[in-house]
Backbone and ligand atoms as CSV (ligand in chain L), in Angstrom:
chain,resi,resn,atom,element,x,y,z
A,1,UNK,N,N,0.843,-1.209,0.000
A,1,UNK,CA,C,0.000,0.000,0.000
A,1,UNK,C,C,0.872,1.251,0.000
A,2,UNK,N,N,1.989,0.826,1.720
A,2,UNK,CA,C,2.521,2.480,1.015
A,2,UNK,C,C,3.661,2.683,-0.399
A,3,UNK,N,N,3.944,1.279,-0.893
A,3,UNK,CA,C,4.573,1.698,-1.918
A,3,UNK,C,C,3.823,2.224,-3.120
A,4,UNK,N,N,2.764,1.631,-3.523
A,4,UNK,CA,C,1.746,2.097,-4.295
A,4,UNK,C,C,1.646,3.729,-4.248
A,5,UNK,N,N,1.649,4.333,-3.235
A,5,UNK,CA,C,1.178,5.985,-2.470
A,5,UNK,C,C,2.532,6.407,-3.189
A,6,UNK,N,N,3.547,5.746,-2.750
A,6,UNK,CA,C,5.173,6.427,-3.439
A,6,UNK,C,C,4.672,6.787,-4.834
A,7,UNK,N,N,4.869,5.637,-5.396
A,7,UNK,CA,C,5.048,5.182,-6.474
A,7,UNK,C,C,3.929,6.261,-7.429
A,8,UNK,N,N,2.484,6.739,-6.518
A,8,UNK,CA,C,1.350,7.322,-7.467
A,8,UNK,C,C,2.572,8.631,-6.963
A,9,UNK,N,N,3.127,9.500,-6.274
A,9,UNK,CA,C,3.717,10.793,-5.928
A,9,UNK,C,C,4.965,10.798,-6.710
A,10,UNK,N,N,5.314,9.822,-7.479
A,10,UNK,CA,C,6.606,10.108,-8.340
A,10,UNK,C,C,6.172,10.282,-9.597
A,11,UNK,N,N,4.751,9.539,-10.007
A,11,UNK,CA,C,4.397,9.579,-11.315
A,11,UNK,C,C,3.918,11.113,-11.462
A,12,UNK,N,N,2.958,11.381,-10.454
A,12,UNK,CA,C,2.294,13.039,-10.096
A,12,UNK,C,C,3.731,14.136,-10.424
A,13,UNK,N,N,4.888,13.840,-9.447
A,13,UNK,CA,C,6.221,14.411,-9.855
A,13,UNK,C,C,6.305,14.914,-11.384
A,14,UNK,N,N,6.569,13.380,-12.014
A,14,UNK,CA,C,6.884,13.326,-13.114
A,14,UNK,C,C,6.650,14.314,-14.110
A,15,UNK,N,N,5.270,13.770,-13.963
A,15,UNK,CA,C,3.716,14.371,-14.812
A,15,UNK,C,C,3.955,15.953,-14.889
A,16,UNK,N,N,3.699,16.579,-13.884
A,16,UNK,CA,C,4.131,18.082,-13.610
A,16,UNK,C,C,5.204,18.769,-14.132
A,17,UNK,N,N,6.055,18.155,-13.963
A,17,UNK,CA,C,7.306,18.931,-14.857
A,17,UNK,C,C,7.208,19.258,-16.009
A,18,UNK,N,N,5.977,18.491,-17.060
A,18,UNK,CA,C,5.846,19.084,-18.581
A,18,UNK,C,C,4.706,20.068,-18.587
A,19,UNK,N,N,4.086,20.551,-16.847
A,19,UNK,CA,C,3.573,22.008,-17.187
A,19,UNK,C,C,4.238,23.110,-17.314
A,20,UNK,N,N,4.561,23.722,-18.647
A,20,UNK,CA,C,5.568,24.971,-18.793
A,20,UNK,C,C,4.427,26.044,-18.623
A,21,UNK,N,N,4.515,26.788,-17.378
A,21,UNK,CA,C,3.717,28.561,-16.930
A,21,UNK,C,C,4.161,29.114,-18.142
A,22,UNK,N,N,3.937,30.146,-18.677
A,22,UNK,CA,C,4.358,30.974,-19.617
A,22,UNK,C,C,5.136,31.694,-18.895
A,23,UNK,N,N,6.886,32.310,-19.015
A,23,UNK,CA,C,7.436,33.192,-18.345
A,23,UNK,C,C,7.362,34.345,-18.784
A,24,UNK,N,N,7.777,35.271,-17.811
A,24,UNK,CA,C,7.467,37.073,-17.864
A,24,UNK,C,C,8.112,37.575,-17.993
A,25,UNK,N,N,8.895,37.305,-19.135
A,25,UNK,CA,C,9.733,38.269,-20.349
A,25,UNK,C,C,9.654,38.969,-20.849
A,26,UNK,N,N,8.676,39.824,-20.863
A,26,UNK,CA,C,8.693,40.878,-20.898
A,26,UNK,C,C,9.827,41.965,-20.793
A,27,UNK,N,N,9.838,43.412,-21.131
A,27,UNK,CA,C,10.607,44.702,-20.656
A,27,UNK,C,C,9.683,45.163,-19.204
A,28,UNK,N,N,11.159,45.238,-18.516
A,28,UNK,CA,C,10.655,45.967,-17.068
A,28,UNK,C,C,10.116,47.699,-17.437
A,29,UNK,N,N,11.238,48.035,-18.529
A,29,UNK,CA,C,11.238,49.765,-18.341
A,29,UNK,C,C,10.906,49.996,-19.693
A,30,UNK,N,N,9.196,50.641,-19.536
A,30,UNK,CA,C,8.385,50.630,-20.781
A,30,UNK,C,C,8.129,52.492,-20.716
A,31,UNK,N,N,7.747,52.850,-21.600
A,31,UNK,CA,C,6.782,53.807,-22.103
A,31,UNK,C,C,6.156,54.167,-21.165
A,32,UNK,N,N,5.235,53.318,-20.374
A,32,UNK,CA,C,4.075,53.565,-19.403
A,32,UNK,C,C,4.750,52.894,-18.519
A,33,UNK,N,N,5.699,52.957,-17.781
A,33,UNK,CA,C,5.888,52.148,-16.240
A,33,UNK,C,C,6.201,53.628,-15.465
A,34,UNK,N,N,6.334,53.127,-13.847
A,34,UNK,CA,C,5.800,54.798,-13.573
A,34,UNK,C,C,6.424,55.837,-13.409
A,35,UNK,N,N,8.090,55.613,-13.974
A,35,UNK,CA,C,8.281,56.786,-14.146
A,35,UNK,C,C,7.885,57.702,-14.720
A,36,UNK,N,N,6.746,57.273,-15.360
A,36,UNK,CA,C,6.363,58.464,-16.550
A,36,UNK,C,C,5.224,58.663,-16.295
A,37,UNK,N,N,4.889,58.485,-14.689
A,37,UNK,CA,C,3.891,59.645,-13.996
A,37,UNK,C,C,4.083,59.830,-12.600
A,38,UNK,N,N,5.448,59.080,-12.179
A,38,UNK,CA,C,5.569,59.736,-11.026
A,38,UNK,C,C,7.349,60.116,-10.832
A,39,UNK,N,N,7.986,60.735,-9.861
A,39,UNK,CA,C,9.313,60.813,-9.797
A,39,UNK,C,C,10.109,59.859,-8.941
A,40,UNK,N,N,10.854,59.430,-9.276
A,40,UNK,CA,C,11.636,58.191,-8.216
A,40,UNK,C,C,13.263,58.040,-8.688
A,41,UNK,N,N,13.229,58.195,-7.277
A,41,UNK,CA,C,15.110,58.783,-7.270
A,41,UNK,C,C,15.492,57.564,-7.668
A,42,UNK,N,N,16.806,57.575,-7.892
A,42,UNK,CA,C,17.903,56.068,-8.284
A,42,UNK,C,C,17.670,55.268,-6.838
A,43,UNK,N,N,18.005,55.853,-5.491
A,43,UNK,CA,C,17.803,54.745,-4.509
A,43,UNK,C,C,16.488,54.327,-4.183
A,44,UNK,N,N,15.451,55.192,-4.291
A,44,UNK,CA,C,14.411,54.480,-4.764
A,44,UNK,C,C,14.110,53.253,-5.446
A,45,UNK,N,N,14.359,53.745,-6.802
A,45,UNK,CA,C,14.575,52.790,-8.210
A,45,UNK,C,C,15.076,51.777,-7.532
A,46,UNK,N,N,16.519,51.272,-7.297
A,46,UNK,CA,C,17.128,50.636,-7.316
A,46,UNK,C,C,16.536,49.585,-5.827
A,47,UNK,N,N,15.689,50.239,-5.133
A,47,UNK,CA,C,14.885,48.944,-3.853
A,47,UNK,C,C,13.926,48.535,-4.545
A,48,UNK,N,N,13.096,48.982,-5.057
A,48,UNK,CA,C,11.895,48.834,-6.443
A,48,UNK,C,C,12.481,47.776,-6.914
A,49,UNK,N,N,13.457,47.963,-7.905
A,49,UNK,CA,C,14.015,46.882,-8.794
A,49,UNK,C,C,14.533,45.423,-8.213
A,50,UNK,N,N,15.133,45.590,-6.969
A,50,UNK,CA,C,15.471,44.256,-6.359
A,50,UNK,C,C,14.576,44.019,-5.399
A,51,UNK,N,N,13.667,44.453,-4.858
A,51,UNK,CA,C,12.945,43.766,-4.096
A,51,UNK,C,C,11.281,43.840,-4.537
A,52,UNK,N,N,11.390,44.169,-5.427
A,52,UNK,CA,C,9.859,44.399,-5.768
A,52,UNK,C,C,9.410,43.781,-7.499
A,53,UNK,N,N,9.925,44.257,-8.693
A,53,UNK,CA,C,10.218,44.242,-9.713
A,53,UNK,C,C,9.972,42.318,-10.167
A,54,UNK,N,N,10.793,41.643,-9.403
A,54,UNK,CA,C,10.240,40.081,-9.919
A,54,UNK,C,C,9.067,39.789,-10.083
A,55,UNK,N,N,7.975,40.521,-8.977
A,55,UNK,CA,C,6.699,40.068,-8.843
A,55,UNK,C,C,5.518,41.353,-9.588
A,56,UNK,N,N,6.194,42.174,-9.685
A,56,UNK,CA,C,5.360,43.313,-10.026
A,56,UNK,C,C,5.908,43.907,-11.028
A,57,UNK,N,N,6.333,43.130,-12.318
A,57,UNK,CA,C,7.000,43.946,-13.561
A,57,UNK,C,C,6.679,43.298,-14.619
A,58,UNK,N,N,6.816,43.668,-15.943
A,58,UNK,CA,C,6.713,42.758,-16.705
A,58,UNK,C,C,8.345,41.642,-17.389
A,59,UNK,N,N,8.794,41.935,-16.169
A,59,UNK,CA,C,10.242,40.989,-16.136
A,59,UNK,C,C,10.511,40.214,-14.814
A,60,UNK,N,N,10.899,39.353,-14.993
A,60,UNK,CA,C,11.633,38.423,-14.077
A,60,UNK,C,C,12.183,37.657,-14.134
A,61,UNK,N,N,13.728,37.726,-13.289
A,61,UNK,CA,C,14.760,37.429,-13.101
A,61,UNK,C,C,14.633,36.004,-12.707
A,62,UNK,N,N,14.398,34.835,-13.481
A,62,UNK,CA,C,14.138,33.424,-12.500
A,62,UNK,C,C,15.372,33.127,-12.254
A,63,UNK,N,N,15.486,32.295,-11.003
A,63,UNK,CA,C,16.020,31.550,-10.409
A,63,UNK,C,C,16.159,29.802,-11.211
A,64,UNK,N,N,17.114,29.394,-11.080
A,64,UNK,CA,C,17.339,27.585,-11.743
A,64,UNK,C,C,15.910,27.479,-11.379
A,65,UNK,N,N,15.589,27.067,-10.469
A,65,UNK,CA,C,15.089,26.391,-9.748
A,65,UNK,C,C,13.147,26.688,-9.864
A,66,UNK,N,N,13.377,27.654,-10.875
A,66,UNK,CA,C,11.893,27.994,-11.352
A,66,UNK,C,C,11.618,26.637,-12.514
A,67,UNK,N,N,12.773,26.059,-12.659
A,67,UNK,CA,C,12.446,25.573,-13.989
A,67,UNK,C,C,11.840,24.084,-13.210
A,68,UNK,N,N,11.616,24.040,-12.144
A,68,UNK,CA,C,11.577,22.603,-11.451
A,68,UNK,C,C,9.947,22.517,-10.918
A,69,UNK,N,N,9.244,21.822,-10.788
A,69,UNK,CA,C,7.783,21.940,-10.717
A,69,UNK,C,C,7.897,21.145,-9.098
A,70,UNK,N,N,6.756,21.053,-8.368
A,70,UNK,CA,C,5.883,22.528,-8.308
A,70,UNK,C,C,6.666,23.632,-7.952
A,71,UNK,N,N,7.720,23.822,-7.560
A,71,UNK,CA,C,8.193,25.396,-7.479
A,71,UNK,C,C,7.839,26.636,-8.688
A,72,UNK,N,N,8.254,25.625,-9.885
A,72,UNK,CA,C,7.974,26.462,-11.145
A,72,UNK,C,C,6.484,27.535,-10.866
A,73,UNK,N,N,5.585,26.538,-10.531
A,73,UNK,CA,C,3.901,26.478,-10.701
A,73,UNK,C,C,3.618,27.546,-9.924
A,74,UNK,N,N,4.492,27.298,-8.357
A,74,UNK,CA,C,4.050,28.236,-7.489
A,74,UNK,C,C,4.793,30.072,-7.408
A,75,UNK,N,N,5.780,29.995,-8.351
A,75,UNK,CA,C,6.385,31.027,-8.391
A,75,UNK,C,C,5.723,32.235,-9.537
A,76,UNK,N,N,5.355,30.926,-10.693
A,76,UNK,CA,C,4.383,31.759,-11.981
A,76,UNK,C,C,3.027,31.727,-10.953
A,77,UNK,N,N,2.225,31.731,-10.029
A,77,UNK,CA,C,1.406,32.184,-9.812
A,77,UNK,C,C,1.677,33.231,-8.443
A,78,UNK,N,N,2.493,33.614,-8.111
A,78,UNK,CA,C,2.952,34.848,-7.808
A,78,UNK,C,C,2.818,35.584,-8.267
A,79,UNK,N,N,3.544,35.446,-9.347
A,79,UNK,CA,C,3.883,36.844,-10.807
A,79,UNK,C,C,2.632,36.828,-11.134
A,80,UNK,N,N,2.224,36.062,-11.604
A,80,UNK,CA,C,0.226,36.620,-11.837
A,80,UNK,C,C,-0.037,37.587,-10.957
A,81,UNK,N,N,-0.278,36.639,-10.017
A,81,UNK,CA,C,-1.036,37.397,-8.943
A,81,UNK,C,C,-0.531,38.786,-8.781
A,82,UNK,N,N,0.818,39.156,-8.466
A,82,UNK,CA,C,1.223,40.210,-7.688
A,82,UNK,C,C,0.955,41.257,-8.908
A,83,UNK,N,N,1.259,40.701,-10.097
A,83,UNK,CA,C,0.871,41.984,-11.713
A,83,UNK,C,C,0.078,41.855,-11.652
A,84,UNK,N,N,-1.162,41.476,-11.506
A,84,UNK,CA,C,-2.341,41.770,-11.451
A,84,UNK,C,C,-2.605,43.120,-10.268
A,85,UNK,N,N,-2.263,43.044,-9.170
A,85,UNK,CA,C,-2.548,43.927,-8.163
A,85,UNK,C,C,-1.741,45.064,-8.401
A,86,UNK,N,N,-0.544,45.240,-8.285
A,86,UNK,CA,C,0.583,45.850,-9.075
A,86,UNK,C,C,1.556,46.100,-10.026
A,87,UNK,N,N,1.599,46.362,-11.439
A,87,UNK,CA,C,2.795,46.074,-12.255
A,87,UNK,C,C,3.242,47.645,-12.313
A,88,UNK,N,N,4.170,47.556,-11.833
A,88,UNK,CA,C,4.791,48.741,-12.570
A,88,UNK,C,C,5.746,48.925,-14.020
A,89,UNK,N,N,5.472,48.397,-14.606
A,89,UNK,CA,C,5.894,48.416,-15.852
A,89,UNK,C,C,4.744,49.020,-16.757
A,90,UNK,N,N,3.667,49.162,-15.844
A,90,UNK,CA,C,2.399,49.663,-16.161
A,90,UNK,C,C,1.651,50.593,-15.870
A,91,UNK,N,N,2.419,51.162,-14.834
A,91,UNK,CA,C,1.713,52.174,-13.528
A,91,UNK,C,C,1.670,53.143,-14.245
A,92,UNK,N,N,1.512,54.235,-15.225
A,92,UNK,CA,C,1.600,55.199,-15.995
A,92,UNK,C,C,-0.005,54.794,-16.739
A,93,UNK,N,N,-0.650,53.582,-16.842
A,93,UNK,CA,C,-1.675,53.497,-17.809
A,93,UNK,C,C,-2.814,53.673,-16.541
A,94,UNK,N,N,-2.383,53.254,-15.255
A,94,UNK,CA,C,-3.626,53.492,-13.803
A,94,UNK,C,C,-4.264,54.979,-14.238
A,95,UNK,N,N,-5.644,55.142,-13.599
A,95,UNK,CA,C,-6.125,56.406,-13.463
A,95,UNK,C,C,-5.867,56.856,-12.643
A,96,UNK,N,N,-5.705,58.182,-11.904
A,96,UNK,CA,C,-5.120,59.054,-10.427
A,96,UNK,C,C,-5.306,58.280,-9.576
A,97,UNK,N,N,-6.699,57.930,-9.473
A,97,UNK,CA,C,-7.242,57.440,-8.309
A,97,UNK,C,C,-6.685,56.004,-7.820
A,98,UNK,N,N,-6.166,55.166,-9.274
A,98,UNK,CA,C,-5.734,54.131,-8.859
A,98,UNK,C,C,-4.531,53.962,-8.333
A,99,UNK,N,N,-3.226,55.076,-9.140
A,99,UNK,CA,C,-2.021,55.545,-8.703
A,99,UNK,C,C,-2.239,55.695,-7.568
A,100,UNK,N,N,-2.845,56.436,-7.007
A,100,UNK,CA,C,-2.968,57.546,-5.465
A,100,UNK,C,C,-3.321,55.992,-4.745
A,101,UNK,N,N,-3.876,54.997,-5.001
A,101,UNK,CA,C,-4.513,53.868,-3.758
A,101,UNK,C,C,-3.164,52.961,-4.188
A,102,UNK,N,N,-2.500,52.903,-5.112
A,102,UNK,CA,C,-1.437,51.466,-4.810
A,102,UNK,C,C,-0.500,52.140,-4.413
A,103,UNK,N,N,0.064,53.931,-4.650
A,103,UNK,CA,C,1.258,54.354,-3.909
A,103,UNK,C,C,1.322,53.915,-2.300
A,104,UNK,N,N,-0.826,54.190,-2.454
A,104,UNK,CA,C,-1.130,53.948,-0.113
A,104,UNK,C,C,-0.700,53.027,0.106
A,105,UNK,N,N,-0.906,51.807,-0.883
A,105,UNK,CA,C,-0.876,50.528,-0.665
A,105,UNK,C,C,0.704,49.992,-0.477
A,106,UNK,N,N,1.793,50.594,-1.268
A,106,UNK,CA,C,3.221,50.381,-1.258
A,106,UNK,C,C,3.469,50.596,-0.063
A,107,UNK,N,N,3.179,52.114,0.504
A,107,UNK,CA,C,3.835,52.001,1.926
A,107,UNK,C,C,3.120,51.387,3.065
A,108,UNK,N,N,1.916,50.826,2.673
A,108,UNK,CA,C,1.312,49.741,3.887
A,108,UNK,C,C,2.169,48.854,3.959
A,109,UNK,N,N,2.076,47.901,3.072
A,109,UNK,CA,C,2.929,47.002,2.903
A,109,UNK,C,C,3.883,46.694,3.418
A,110,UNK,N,N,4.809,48.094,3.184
A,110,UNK,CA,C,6.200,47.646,3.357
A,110,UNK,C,C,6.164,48.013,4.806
A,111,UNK,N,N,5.399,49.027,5.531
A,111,UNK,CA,C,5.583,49.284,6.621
A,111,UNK,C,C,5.172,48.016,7.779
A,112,UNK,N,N,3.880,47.220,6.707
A,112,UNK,CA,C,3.730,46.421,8.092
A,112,UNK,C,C,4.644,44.728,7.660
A,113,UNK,N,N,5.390,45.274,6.697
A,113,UNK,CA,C,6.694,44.155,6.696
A,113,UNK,C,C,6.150,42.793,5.995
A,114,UNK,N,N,4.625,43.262,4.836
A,114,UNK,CA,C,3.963,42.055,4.123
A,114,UNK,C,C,4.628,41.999,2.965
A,115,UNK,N,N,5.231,42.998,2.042
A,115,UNK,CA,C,6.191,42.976,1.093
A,115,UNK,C,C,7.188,43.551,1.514
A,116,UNK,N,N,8.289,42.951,0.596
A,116,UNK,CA,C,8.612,41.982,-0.344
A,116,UNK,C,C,8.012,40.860,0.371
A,117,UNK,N,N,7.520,39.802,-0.252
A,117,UNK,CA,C,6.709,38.602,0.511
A,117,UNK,C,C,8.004,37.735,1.049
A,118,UNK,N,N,8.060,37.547,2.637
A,118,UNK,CA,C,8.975,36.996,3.521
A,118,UNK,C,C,9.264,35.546,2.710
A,119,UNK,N,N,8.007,35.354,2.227
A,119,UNK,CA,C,8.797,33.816,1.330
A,119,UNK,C,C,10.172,33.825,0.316
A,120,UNK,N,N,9.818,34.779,-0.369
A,120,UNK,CA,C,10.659,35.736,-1.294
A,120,UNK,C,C,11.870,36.081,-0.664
A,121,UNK,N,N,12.079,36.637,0.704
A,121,UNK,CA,C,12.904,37.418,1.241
A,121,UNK,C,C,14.046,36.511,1.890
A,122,UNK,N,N,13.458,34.802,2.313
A,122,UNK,CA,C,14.290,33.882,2.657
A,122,UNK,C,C,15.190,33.453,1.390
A,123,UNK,N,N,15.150,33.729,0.489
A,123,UNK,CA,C,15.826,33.144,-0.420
A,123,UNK,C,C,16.832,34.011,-1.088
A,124,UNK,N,N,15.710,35.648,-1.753
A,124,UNK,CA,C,16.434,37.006,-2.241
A,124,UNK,C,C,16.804,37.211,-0.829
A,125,UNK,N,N,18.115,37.462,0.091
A,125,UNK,CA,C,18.537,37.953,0.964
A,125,UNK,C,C,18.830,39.699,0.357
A,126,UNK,N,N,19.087,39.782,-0.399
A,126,UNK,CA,C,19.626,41.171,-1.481
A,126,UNK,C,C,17.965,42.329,-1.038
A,127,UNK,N,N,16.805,41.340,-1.314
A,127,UNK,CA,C,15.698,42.170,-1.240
A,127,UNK,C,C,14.486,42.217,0.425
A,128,UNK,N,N,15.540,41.652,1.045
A,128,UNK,CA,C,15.482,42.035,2.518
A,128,UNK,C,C,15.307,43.592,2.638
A,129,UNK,N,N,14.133,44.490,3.090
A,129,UNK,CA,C,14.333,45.920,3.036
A,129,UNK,C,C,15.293,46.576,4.662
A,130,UNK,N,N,15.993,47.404,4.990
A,130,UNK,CA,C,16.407,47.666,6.170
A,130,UNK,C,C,15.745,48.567,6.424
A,131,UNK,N,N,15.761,49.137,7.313
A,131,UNK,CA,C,14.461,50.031,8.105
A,131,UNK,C,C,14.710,51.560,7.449
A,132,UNK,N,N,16.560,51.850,6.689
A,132,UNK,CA,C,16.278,53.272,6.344
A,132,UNK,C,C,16.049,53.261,4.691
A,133,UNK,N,N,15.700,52.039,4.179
A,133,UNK,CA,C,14.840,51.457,2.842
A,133,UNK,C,C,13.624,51.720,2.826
A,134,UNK,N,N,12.843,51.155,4.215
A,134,UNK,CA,C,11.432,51.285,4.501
A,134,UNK,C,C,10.946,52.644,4.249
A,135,UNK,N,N,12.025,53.373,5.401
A,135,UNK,CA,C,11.462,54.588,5.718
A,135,UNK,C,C,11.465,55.726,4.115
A,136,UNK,N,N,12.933,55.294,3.636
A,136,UNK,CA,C,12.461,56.463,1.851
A,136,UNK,C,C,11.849,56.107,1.401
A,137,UNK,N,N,11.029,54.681,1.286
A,137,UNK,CA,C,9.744,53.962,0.410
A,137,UNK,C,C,8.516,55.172,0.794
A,138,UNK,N,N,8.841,55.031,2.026
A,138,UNK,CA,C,7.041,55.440,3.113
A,138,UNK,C,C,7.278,56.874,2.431
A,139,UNK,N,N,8.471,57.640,2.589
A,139,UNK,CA,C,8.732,58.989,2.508
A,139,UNK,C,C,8.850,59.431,1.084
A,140,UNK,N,N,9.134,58.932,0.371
A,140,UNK,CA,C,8.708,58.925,-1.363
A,140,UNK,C,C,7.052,58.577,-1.565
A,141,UNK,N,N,6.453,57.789,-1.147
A,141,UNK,CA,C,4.984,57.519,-1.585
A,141,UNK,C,C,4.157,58.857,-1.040
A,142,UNK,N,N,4.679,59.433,0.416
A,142,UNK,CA,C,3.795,60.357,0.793
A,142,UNK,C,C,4.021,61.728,-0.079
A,143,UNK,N,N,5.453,61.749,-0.662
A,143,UNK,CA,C,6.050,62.812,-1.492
A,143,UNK,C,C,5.296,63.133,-3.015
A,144,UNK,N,N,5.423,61.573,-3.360
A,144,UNK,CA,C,4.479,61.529,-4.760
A,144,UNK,C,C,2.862,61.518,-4.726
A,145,UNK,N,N,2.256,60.860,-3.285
A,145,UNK,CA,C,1.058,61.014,-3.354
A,145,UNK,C,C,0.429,62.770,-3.471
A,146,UNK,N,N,1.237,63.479,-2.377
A,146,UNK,CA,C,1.044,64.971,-2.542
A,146,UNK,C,C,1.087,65.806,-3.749
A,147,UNK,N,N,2.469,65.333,-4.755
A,147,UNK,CA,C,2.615,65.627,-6.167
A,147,UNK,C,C,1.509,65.510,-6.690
A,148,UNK,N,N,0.719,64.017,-7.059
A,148,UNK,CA,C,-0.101,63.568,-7.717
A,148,UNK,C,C,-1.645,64.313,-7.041
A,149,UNK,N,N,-1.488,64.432,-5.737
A,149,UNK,CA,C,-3.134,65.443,-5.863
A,149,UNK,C,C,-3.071,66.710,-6.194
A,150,UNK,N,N,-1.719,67.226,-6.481
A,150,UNK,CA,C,-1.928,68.814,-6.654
A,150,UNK,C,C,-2.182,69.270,-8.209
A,151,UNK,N,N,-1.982,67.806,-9.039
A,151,UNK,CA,C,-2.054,67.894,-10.479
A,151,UNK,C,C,-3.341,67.432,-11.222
A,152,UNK,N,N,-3.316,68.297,-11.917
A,152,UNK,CA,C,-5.246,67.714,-12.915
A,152,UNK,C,C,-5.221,66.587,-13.671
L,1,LIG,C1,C,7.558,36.974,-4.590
L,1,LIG,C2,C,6.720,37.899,-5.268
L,1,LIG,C3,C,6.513,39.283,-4.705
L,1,LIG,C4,C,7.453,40.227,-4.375
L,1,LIG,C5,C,8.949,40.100,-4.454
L,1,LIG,C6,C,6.718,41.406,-3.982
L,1,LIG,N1,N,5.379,41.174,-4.064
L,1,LIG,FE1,FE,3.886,42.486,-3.706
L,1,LIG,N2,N,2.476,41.065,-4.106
L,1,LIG,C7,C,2.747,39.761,-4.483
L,1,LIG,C8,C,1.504,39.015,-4.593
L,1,LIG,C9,C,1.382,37.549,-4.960
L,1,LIG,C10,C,0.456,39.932,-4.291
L,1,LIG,C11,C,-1.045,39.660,-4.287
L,1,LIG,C12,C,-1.477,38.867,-3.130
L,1,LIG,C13,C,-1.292,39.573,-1.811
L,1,LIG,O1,O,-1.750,40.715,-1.656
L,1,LIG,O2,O,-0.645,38.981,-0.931
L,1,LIG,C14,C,1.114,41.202,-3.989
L,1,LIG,C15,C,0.437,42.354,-3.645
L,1,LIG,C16,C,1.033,43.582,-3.464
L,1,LIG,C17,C,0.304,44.813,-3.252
L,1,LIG,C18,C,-1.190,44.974,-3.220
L,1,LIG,C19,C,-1.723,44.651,-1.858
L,1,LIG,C20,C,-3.219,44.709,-1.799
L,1,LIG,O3,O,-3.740,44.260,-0.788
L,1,LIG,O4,O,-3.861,45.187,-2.729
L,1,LIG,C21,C,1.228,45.794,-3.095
L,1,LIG,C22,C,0.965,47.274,-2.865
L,1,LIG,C23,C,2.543,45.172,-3.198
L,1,LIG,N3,N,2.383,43.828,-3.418
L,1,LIG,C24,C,3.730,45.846,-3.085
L,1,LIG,C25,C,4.985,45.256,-3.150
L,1,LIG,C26,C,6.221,46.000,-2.969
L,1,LIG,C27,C,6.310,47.494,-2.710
L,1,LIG,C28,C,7.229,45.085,-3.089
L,1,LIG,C29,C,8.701,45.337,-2.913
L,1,LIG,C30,C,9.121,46.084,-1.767
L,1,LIG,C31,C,6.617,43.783,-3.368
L,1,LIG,N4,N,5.245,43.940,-3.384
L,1,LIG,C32,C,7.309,42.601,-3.579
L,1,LIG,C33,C,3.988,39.235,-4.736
L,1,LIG,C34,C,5.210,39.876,-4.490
């Protein structure tokens, strides 16, 4: 019996590995991503890009180990998920209102330490944020949110 149970979890193994996710090859830095409706310094940019950007761009940097199932499976439904809620490779096509609620939403996040997702963060050690990361995130979103209501 329990070899049977093995034996059905190696074939299941198997089986899985010829689901190829479509990867997100995409360009990170488009036309419409948000620099080109909001301002963001290089150290900005540059926490954006490593700790944020895999899951919320239209690029990502895989790891070997994406190519291995279920990891593969569970990493392409990240990147869904998280571009769906956020892409910034896109943030220039949002309406004000939507800009103005995911800038709120960036510094929730990061303030209450839910992004970069800690799953993410055990592995990217690089996109670990330190607290004076946090704080120019929080202090840039409140900078650009003010920008963005004073403009038509
Ligand atoms: C490993 C992938 C991954 C990384 C890296 C990542 N996110 Fe996310 N993010 C997600 C997923 C998946 C969701 C949607 C599900 C959820 O809210 O947990 C999400 C949701 C969000 C949301 C929307 C929350 C809501 O409730 O609407 C914001 C804002 C966000 N992320 C910001 C960030 C920022 C800022 C960074 C970098 C500092 C970051 N994320 C890094 C995967 C990621």
């Amino acid at each position: 019996m329990k070899r049977k149970i093995l034996i059905g979890l190696l074939v299941v193994l198997v089986v899985i590995q010829f689901i190829r996710p479509e990867k997100n090859n995409g360009q990170a830095d488009t036309p419409q991503d948000l620099t080109h409706s909001v301002q963001v310094s290089q150290p900005v940019m540059t926490t954006l890009k490593t700790a944020c950007y895999n899951c919320h761009s239209n690029h990502t940097d895989y790891p070997w180990y994406s190519n291995v199932n279920p990891v593969g499976l569970w990493l392409a439904n990240h990147i869904e998920e998280g571009k769906e809620e956020l892409n910034f490779s896109e943030f220039s096509t949002y309406d004000k209102k939507r800009k103005d609620h995911k800038l709120e939403e960036i510094a929730e996040e990061v303030e209450e330490g839910h992004m970069p997702m800690p799953a993410y963060t055990l592995v990217h050690q690089d996109a670990k944020l330190s607290e004076a990361q946090k704080t120019e995130l929080i202090e840039w979103v409140k900078a650009e949110r003010k920008r963005l209501a004073q403009m038509n």
